[in-house]
N, C-alpha and C positions, 0 to 999 in steps of 0.2 A: 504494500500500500504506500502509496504517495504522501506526501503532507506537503502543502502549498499555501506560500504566505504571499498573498494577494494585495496588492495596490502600497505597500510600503515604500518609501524613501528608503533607494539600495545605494551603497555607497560600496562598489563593486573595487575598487583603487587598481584594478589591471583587466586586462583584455581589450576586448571593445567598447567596453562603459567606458574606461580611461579614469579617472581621479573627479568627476563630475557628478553629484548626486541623480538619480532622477525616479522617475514613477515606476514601479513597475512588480513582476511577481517572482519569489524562488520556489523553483519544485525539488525537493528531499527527496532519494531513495533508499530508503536505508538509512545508511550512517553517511551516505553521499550527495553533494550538491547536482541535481539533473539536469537542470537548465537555470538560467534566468533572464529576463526578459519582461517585455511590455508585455501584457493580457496572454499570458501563454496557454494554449490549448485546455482545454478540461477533459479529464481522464472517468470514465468510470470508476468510482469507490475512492477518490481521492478525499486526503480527511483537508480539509480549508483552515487558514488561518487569516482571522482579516487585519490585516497590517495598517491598514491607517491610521497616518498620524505618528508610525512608529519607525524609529532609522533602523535598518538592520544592516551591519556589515558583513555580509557573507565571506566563512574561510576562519576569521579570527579563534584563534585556538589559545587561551590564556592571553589575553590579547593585553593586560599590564601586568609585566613581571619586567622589571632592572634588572640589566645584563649581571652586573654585581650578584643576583642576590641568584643566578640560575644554579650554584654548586649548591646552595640550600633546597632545592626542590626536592619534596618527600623525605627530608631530613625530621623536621619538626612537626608532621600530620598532626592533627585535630588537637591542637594544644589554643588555647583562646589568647587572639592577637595579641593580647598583653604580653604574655610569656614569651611569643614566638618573637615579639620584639625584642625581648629581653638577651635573649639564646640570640637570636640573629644578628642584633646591632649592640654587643653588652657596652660598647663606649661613649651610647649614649643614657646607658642606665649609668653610670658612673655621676657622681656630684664632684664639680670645679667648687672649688675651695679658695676663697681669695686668700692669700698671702699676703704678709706685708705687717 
C-alpha cells in the first residue's frame, strides 16, 4: 500500500525541483520515496495524507545532528537530555570560578 501526502509545500533541494519550494504531492512505498510531483496519479487503496499548509522535506534522515556530536550516536540512548548533555558536553556542566 501507498501512502501519499497531497498538496504540501515540498522542499525537494535536488533533482528537478532544484532548491525552490513548490505545491505538490509524495507517494511512499514502503520504506521508499515513489515519486513526487504536482497532483500525481491516484492509485487504488492508497492511504492519503493531506499536506496542507504543511513543509515536508523529503529524504531528510536525522536531519539536525553536529558533525561534532556524530561519534556520540547511540552512545547515550534514552537517557533524558539533561544527562545526555551532561555525558556529551561535560565542559559545559563545569562552573568558571572567578579568581582574583
Amino acid at each position: 500500500m501507498r501512502t501519499v501526502i497531497q498538496g504540501a509545500t515540498i522542499l525537494a533541494m535536488a533533482g528537478e525541483h532544484g532548491t525552490i519550494p513548490f505545491t505538490g504531492d509524495i507517494a511512499i512505498d514502503g520504506a521508499r520515496i515513489a515519486a513526487i510531483g504536482a497532483a500525481l496519479p491516484e492509485a487504488p487503496g492508497d492511504r492519503r495524507i493531506d499536506g496542507r499548509g504543511k513543509l515536508v522535506m523529503p529524504g531528510l534522515i536525522n536531519g539536525h545532528m553536529h558533525s561534532s556530536e556524530a561519534l556520540f550516536k547511540g552512545r547515550y540512548d534514552n537517557l533524558p537530555l539533561e544527562l545526555w548533555m551532561l555525558y556529551s558536553y561535560p565542559i559545559l556542566a563545569a562552573r568558571r570560578q572567578a579568581t582574583g
